[in-house]
C-alpha positions as a Markdown table, in Angstrom:
| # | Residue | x | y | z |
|---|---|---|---|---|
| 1 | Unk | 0.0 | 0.0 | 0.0 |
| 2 | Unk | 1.6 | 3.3 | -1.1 |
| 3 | Unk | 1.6 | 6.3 | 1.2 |
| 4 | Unk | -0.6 | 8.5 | -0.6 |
| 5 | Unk | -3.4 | 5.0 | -0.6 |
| 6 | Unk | -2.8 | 4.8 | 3.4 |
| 7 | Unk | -3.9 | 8.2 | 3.7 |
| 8 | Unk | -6.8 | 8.8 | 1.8 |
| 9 | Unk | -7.9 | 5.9 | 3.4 |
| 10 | Unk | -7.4 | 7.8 | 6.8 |
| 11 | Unk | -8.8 | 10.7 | 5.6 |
| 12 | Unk | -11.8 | 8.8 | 4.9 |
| 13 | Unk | -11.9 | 7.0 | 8.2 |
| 14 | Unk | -12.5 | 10.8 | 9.9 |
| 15 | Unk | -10.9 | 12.0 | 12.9 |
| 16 | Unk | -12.0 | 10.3 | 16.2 |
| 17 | Unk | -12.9 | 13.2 | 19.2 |
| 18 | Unk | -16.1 | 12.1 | 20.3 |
| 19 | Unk | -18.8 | 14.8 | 21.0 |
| 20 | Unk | -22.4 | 14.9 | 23.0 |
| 21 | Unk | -25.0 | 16.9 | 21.4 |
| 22 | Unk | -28.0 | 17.9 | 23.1 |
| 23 | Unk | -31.2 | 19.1 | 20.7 |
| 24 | Unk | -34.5 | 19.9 | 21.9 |
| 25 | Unk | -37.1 | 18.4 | 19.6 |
| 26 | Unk | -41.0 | 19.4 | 19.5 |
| 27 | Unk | -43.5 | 17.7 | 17.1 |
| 28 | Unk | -44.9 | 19.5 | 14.0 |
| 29 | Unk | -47.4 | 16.5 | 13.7 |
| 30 | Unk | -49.1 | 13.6 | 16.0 |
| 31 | Unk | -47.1 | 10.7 | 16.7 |
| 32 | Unk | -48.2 | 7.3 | 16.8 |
| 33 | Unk | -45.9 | 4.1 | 17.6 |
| 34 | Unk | -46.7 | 0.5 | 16.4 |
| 35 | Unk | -44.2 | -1.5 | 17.9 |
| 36 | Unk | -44.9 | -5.5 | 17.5 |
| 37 | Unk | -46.5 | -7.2 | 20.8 |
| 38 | Unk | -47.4 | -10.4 | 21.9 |
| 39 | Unk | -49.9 | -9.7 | 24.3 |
| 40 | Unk | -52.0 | -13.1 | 25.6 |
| 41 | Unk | -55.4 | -13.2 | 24.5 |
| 42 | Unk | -58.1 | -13.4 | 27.2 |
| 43 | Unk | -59.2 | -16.8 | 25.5 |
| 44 | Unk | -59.3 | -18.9 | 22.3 |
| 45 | Unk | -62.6 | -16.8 | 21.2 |
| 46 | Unk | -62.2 | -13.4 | 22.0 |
| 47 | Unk | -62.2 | -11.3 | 17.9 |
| 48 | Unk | -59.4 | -10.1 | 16.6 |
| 49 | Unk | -60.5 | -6.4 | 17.1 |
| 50 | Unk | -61.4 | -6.6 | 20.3 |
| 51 | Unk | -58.2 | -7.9 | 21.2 |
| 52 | Unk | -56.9 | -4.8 | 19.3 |
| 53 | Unk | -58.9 | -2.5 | 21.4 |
| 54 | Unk | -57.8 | -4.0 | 24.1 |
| 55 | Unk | -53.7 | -4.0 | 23.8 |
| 56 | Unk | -53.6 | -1.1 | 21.8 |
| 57 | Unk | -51.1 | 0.6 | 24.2 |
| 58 | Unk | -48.8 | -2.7 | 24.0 |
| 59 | Unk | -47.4 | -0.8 | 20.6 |
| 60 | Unk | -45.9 | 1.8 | 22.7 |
| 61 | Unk | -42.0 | 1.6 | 23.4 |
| 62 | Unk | -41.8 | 2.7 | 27.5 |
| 63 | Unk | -39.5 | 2.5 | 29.7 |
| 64 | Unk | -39.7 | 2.8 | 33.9 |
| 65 | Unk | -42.8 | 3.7 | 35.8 |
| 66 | Unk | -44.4 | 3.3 | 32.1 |
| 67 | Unk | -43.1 | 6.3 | 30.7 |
| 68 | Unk | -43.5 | 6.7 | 26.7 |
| 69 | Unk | -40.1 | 6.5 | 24.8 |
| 70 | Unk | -38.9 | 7.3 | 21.1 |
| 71 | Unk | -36.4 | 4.7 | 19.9 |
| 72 | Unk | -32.8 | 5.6 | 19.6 |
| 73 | Unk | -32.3 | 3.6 | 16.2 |
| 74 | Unk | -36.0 | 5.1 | 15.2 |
| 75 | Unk | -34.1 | 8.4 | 15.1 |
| 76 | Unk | -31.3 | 7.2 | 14.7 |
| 77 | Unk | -33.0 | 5.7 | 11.1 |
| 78 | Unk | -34.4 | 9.3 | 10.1 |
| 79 | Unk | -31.1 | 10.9 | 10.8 |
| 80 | Unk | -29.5 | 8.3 | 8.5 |
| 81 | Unk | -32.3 | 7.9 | 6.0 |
| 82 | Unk | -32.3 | 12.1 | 5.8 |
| 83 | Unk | -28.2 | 11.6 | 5.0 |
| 84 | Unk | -29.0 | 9.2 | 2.4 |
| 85 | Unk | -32.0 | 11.4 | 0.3 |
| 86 | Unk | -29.9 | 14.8 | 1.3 |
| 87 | Unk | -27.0 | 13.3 | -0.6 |
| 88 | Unk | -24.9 | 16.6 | 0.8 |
| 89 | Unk | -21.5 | 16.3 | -0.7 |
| 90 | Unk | -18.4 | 16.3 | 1.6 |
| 91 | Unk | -16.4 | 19.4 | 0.9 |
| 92 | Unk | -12.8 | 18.7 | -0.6 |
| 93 | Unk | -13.8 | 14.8 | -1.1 |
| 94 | Unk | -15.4 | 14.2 | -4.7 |
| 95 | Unk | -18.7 | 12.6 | -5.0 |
| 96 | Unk | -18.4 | 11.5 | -1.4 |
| 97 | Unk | -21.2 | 12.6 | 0.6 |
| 98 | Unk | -22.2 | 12.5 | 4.7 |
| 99 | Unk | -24.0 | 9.4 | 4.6 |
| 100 | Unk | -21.7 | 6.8 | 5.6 |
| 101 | Unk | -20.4 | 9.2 | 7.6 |
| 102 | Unk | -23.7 | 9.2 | 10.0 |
| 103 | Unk | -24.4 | 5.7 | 9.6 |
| 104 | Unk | -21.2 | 4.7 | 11.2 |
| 105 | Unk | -20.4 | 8.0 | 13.0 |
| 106 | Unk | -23.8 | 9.3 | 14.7 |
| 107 | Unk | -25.5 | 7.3 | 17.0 |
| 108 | Unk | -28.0 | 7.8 | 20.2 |
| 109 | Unk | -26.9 | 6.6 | 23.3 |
| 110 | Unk | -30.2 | 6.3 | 25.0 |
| 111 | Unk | -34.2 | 6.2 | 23.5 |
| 112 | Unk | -35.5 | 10.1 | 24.1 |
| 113 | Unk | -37.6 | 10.0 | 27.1 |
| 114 | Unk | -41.5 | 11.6 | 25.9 |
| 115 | Unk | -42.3 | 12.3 | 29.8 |
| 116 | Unk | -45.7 | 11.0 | 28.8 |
| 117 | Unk | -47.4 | 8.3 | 30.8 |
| 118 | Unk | -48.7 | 5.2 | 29.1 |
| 119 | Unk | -51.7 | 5.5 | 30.9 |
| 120 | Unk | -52.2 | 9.4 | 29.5 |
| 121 | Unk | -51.9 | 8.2 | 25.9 |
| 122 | Unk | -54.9 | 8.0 | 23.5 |
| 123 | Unk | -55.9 | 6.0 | 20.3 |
| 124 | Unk | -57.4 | 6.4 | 17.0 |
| 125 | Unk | -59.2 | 3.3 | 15.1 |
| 126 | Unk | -58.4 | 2.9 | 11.6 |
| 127 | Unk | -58.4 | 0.7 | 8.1 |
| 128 | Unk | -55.6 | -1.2 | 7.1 |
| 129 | Unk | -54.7 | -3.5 | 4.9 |
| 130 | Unk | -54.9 | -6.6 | 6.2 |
| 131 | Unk | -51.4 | -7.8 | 5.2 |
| 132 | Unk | -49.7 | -4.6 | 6.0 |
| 133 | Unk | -49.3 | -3.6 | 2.4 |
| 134 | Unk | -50.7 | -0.6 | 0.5 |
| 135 | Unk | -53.2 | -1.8 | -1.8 |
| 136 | Unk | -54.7 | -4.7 | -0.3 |
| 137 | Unk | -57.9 | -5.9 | -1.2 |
| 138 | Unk | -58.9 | -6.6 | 2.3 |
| 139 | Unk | -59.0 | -3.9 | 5.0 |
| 140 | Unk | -59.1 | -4.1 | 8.6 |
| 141 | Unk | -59.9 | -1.9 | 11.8 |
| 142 | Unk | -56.9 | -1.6 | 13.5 |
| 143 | Unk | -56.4 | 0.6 | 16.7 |
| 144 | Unk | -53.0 | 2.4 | 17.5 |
| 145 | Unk | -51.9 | 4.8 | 20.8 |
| 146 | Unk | -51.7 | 8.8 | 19.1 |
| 147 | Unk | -49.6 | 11.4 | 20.8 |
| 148 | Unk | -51.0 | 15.0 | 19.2 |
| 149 | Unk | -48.3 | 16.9 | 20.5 |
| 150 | Unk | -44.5 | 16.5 | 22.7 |
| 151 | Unk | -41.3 | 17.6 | 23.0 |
| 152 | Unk | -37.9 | 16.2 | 24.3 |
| 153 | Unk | -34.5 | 16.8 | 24.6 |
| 154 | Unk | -32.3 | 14.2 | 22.7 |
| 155 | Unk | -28.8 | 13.3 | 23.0 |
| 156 | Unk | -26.7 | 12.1 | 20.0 |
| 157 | Unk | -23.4 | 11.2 | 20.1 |
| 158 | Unk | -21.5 | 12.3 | 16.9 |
| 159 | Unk | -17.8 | 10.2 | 16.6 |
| 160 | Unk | -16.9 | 11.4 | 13.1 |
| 161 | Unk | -15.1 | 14.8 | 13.3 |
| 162 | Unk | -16.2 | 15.2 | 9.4 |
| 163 | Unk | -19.6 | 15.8 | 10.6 |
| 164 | Unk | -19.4 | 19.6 | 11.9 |
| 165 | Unk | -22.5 | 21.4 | 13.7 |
| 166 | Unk | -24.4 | 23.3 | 11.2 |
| 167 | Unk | -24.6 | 19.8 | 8.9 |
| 168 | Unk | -25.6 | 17.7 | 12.1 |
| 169 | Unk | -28.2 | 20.4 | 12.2 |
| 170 | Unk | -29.2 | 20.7 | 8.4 |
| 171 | Unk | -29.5 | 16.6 | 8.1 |
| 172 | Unk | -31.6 | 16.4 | 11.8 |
| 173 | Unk | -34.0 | 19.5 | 10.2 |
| 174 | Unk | -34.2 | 17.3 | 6.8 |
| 175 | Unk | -35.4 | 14.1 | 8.9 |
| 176 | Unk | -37.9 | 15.9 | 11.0 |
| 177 | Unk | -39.4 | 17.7 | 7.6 |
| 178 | Unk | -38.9 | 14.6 | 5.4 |
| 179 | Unk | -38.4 | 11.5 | 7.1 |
| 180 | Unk | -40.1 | 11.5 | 10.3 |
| 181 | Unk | -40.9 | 8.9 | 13.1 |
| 182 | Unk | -43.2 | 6.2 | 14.0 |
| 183 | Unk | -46.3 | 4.9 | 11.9 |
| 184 | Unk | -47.7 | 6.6 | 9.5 |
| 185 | Unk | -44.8 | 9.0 | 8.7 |
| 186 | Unk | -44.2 | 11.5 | 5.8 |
| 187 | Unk | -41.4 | 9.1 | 4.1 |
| 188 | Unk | -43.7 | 6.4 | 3.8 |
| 189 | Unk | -46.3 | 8.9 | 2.5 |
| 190 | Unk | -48.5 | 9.1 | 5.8 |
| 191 | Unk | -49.2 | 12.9 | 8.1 |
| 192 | Unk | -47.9 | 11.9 | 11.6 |
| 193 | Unk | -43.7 | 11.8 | 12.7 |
| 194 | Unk | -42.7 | 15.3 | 11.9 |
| 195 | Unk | -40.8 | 16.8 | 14.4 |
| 196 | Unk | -38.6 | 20.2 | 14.6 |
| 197 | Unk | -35.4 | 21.5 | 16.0 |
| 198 | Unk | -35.8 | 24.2 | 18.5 |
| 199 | Unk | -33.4 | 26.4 | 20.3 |
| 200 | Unk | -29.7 | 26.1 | 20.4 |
| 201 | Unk | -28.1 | 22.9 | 20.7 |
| 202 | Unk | -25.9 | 22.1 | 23.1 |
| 203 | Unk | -21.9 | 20.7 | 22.0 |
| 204 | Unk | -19.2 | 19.4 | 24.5 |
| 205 | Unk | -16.5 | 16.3 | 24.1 |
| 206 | Unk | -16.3 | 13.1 | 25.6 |
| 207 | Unk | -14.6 | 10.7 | 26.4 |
| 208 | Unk | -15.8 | 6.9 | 25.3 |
């Protein structure tokens, strides 16, 4: 390997100084999570929809004292998705652009805390395709927990050095407007997961 291959390679690796940023996010549209249960039925003849009605909270992700959680990787899968659509070139690099840079150098350390109880959350009843898939022949009622509004603070760890503030910020904006969160968000075409960046957010180095 000659010493001009070795480093470009390195060059390409990023620099390693670990950083902790701190965002507050608020909605700009309902959320609504569908996360796969296996709740028992009550018995061998109790109707599909009533068991529906029954577990709908069962799709939420909670944590503690049943408080109501966003996924790290569900964020983390805007953030990256956003990276990928964006397609923002790295300056001084070619065609290269950020998004393997946040897929291997941007993660979230912990799912962002909703401060919303289980028990607080409401559901909407709606008509889906049976086998999940738009276009079905067959729909169903099916009955998911809705959270109109929230906000949070999230913490995202960012490892890559080539990823600087303002495009952390640009690509987080671009999944909040484009991407989104949860069911029934704006990348698969649905209303609900849009979420913005508010106030200033908050940079310091650590040590992993």
């Amino acid at each position: 390997m000659t010493k001009a291959t070795q480093h470009e390679e390195d060059e390409d690796v990023g620099a390693s100084t670990p950083r902790q940023v701190t965002v507050h996010l608020v909605s700009s549209t309902p959320y609504s999570q569908s996360r796969k249960h296996d709740a028992p039925r009550l018995n061998s003849s109790e109707l599909d929809g009533d068991y529906d009605l029954r577990t709908w909270r069962e799709h939420l992700t909670t944590a503690e004292k049943g408080i109501v959680h966003i996924p790290a990787m569900a964020m983390k899968q805007a953030v990256d998705r956003a990276a990928t659509v964006l397609g923002m070139k790295v300056p001084g690099r070619g065609k290269n652009t950020y998004s393997k840079h946040f897929l291997a150098g941007c993660i979230l350390p912990n799912n962002i805390s909703l401060g919303i109880k289980k028990s607080d959350v409401n559901h909407e009843t709606i008509l889906a395709n049976s086998d999940g898939k738009r276009g079905g022949a067959k729909r169903v009622s099916r009955t998911y927990p809705t959270i109109p509004k929230w906000e949070a603070d999230a913490v995202f760890w960012v490892l890559d050095d080539i990823i600087s503030p303002e495009v952390f910020k640009r690509h987080l904006v671009q999944a909040g407007m484009f991407v989104g969160i949860g069911r029934f968000r704006c990348e698969k075409g649905g209303m609900y997961g849009r979420f913005r960046v508010e106030g200033n957010m908050r940079w310091e180095n650590i040590d992993l």
